[in-house]
N, C-alpha and C positions, 0 to 999 in steps of 0.2 A: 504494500500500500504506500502509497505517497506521500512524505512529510510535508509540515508548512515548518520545520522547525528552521530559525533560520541558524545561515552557514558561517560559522570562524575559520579564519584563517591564522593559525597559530605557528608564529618565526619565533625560532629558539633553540639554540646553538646546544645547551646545556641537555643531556635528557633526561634528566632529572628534575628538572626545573618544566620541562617540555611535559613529563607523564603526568607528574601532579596535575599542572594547571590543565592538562587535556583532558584528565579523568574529571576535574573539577568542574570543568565548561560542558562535557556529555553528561554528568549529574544534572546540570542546570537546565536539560534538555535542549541543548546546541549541537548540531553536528559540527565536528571538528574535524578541519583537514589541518595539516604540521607538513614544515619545513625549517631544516634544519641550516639552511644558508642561503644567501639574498638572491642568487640565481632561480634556485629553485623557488623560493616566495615567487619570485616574478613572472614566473612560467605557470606557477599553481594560480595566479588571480588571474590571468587570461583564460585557465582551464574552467576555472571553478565558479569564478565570478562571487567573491564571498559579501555577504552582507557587512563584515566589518573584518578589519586586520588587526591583530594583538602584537607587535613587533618589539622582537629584541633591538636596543640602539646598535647592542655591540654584538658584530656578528661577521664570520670568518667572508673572505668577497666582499661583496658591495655592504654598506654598512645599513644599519635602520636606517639612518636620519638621510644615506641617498635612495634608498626604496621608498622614504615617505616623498621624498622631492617628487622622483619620477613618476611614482603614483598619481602626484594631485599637479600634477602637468601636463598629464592627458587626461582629455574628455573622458574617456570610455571609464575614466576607475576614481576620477576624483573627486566622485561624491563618495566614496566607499569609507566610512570611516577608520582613521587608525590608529587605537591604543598604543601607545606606545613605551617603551618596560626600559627602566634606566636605571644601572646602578650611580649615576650622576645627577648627587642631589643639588649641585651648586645652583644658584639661581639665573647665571647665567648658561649654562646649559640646559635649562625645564626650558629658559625661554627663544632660544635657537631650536629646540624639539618643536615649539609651536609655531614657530616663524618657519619652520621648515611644510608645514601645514598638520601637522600633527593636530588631531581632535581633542586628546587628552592625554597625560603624561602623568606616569606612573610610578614612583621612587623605589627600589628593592631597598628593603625586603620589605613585601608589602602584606598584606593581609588579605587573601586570596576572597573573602567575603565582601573585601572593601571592591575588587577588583571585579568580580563578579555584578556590583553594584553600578560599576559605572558603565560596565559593557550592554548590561540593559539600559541605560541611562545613554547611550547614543543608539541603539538600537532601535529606545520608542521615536528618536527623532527620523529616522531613516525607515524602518519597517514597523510600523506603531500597530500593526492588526497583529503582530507574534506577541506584545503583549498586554493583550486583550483591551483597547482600548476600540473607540468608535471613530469611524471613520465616514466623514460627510464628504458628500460630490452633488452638488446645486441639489435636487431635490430627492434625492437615494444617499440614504441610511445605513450604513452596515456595521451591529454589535460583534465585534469577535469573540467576545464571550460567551453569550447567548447561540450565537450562528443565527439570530435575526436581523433578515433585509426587510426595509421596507422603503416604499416610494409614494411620494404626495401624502406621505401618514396609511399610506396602504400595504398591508404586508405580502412578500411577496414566495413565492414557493420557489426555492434553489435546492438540486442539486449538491453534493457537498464539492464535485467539480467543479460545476459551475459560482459555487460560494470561494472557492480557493481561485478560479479565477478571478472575479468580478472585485476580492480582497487584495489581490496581486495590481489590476488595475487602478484601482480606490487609492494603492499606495502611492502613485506616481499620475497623476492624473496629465494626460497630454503625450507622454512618454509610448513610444513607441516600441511595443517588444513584437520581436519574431517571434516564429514559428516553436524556433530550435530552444528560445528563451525561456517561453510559454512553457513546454514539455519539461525543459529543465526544473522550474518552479514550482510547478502547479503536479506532476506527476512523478517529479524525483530523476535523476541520472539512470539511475540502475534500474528502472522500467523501461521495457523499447514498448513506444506507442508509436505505432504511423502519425507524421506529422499531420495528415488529412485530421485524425480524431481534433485537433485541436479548431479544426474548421468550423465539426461538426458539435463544438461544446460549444463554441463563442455562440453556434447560431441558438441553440438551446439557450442561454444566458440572453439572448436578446429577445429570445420569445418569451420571457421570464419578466423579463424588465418591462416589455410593453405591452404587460396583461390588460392593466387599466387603462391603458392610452398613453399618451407622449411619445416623444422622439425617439428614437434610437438611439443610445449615447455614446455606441459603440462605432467606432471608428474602422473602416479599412485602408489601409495603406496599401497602393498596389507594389507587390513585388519584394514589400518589407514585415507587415505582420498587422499588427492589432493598435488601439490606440483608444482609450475612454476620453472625447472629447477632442 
């Protein structure tokens, strides 16, 4: 079955520093992908496309603080949040981690609940329906909590696909996802689903949305994928 759980990307040189905080973030109900040096980070977020990065500064290769540059340099990954793990508490280096674009900055040895705390704490900023908060789009409604949609105050009948879609949408409103993106999100990596299925959910999700009447709010993009709005 298909998670909505969203994905860490955990960089960290040490592996023992690595198993804790990996075991600690899969307790927390995050799937965790790891890497253990800056090549490999940079090759996993083009693969994996993580909802947020937890980055060691000091790491053998490229270092954190040039992964976070490169990161929020390009379009494609610079909204992706990234933690980032320092045993440099001096004040001027917290404040080069953040000027470097760093989300938040993290002093060792830290308190792995404290750590835990802030990673959902840029999570609800970036993916706020993992946890369980509401999400508005002009006149649709959607409780994560609940898994109640409703539109004009009308409730409406989803699918739990078409609810993980239409939550996936809600999260980026405008945003253009493909085919391949959709599948990845909404049905998980390790399921092969024909990309067609993904045709045949948006149009269910659209006959969903315009029980009572209005618009379509669903977007097609020719040749690139989907778009809410």
């Amino acid at each position: 079955m298909a998670t909505e759980h969203p994905k860490v990307l955990l960089v960290e040189d040490e592996p023992a520093q690595r198993e804790v905080l990996s075991y600690n973030l899969q307790s927390e109900g995050f799937d965790v992908v790891t890497a253990a040096e800056g090549e490999e980070a940079m090759m996993l977020v083009d693969e994996e496309m993580p909802d947020i990065i937890v980055l060691d500064w000091m790491l053998p290769g490229i270092s954190g603080i040039e992964i976070c540059r490169r990161l929020k340099s390009r379009a494609e990954t610079r909204a992706i949040p990234v933690l980032m793990l320092s045993a440099r508490s001096e004040e001027v280096d917290r404040v080069r981690g953040l000027e470097t674009g760093a989300d938040d900055y993290v002093v060792k040895p830290y308190s792995v609940l404290e750590l835990m705390a802030r990673v959902r704490t840029q999570l609800r900023r970036v993916r706020p329906s993992t946890v369980g908060l509401q999400l508005e789009y002009e006149d649709i409604v959607l409780d994560s909590e609940t898994h109640r949609v409703t539109r004009s105050d009308q409730p409406l009948k989803l699918g739990p696909t078409e609810f993980r879609l239409l939550s996936t949408f809600m999260e980026k409103p405008g945003r253009v996802w493909s085919r391949e993106q959709l599948l990845d999100r909404v049905w998980g990596r390790d399921i092969y689903v024909d990309s067609r299925t993904v045709d045949v959910h948006v149009g269910r999700l659209r006959k969903a949305l315009c029980v009572h009447g209005g618009e379509d709010p669903v977007r097609t993009v020719r040749g690139a994928g989907y778009a809410l709005g």
